[in-house]
N, C-alpha and C positions, 0 to 999 in steps of 0.2 A: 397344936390344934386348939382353937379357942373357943368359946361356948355355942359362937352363933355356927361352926362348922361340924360340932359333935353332936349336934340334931340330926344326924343323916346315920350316927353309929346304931338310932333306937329307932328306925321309922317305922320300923314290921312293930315295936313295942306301944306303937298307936292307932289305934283303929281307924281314923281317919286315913293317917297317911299308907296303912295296911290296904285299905281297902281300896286305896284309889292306884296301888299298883297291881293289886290283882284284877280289878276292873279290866286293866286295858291289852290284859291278855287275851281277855275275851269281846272288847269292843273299844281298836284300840283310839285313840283321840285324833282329830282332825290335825292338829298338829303334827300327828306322825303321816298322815297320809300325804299332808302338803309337804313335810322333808321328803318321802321317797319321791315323790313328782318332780319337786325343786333338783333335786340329782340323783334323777334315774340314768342319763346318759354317763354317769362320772361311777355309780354303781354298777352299771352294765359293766362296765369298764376294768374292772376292779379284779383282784386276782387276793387279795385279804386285809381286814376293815375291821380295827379295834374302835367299840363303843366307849371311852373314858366315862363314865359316872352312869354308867347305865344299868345302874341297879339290880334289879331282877331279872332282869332283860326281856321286860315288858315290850318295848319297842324293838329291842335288837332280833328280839325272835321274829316278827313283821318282818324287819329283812330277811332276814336268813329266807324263809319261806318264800320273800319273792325272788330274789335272787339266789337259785342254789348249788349255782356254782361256784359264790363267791365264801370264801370261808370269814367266819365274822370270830370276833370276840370279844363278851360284855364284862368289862372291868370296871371294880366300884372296891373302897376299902372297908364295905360293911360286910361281915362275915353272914350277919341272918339274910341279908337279901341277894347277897350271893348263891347261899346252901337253898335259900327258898327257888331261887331260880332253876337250881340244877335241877332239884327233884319235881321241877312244873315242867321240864325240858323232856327230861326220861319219860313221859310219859304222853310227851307229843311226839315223837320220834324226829325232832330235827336234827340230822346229823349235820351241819356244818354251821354252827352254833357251840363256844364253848366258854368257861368263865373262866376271870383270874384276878385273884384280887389285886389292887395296886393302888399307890397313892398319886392321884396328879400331881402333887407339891414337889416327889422324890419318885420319878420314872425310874424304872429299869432301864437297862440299856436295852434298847430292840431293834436299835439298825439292822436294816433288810429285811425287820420281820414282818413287818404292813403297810402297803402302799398308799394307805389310805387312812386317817381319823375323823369318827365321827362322836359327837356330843349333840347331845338334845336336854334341854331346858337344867342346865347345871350351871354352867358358868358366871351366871349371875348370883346363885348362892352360893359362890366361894369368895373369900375378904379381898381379892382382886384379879386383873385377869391377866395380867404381864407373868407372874410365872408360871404359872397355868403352861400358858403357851410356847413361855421361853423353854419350859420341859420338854413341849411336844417337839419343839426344832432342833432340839442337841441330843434327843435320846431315843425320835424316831422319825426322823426325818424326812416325813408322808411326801408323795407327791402334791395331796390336796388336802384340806381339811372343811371338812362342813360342821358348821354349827348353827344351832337354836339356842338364841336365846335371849336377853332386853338391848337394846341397843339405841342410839342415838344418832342421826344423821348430821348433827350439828358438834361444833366442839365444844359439849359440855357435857359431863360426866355425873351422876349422882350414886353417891351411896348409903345403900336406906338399910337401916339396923330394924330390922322386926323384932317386937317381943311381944307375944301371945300370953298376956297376964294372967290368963284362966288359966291354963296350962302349963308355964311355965316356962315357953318354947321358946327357940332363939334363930334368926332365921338372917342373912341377905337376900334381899333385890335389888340387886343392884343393877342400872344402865349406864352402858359403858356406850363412849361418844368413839363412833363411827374415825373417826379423824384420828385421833388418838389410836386405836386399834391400828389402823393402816398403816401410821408413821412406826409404831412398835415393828408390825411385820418385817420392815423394809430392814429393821437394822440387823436381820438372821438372812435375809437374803429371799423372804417372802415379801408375796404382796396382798393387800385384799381386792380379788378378783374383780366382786358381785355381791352384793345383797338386795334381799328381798322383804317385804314387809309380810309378816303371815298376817292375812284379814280373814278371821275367821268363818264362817258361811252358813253357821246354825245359830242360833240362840240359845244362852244358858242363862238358868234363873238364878236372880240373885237369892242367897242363903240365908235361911232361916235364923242362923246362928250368927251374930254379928263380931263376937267373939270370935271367931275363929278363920283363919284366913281362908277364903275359897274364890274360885274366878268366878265371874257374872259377865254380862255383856249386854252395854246397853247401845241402843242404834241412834246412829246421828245421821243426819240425810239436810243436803243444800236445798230441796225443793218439792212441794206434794207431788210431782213426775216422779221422781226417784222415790217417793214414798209407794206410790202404787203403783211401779214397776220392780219394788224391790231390791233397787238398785242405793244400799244402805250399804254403809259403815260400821260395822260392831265393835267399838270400844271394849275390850276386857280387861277389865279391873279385879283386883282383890285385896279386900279389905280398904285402905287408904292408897294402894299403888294403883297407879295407872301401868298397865304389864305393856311395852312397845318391844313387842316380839318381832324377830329379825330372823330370816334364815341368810346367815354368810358363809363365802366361798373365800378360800383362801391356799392358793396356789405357790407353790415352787416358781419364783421367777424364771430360771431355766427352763422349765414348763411351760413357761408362758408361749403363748403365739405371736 
């Protein structure tokens, strides 16, 4: 594990990044609302749904709650936002919610044990996404998997090294090109489905602190009609990134229709 991926072993050890996952226990982000929408019929669906990098399980708890009959479980290989997750669980009473640590790089075996994988805003700060995934096809071989996260429609890939000089911090952004993903898929015997572009629908202000990475969102619009109809474009950036947030579907070709 290299520097820009062992900033996820200290996150509860920053206030920043502390505070923006306890945040969304409590109000969670349009992000998570646009993923359960984006595959609410594929969650209906669903019989049991491991979160890979899902932290505290800030977001996985959101499902669990809507869906409760499907059993969830939020894996991440940080032991504080694991333990911080459990004891914020016990105390909302979600029984079909549970954690387990694991490393995406070095799955477990879990054939048969979840029909489903889901990831929200991770895969882009891991140093790439081939085995990532090549994991998720040989050692749990979901029917479908959704994810959030930067992506590309074109073929062409970037990989951006963050480092937060005040802090010290080490970080990927990276956008992975759409084309590329789907050729990887095909050689495990998936495919990519679907994707979707997340266009956010509120405004956030840019930060105070210029140093320090945070999302903003600024509105671009072809015409004063779509200005005063509101019918804008919200750009979300952080820092120097422009974030091209994707929700993709990625199916069992057997599966397929």
């Amino acid at each position: 594990m290299d520097r820009f991926e062992n900033h996820w072993q200290t996150i509860l050890k920053d206030k920043k990044g502390f505070d923006y996952s306890m945040n969304q226990l409590k109000n969670p982000k349009r992000s998570t609302f646009f993923f359960s929408r984006y595959f609410h019929e594929l969650f209906s669906a669903s019989k049991a749904i491991i979160d890979l990098g899902g932290g505290n399980g800030s977001a996985t708890q959101f499902f669990a709650k809507l869906y409760p009959d499907v059993d969830f479980v939020c894996a991440d290989f940080s032991d504080d936002l694991l333990n911080s997750g459990r004891k914020i669980i016990n105390t909302k009473g979600v029984k079909n919610l549970t954690f387990r640590k694991v490393d995406w790089f070095h799955l477990d075996d879990m054939l048969g044990e979840f029909d489903r994988v889901i990831s929200l805003q991770t895969l882009s700060w891991l140093s790439n996404f081939e085995t990532p995934l090549e994991q998720i096809f040989s050692k749990i071989e979901p029917d479908w998997i959704g994810i959030s996260s930067m992506f590309y429609d074109g073929n062409i890939s970037a990989k951006v090294e963050i480092t937060e000089h005040v802090v010290d911090r080490y970080s990927y952004y990276n956008t992975y090109s759409l084309p590329q993903v789907s050729s990887f898929c095909k050689r495990f015997k998936y495919e990519l489905a679907a994707s979707e572009d997340f266009d956010i629908d509120t405004d956030i202000c840019a930060p105070d602190d210029n140093d320090r990475m945070a999302t903003y969102t600024v509105r671009v619009a072809d015409s004063e009609f779509e200005q005063r109809k509101n019918l804008v474009k919200r750009l979300q950036i952080s820092g120097p990134v422009l974030m091209n947030w994707k929700n993709i579907l990625i199916k069992k070709i057997s599966t397929l229709a």
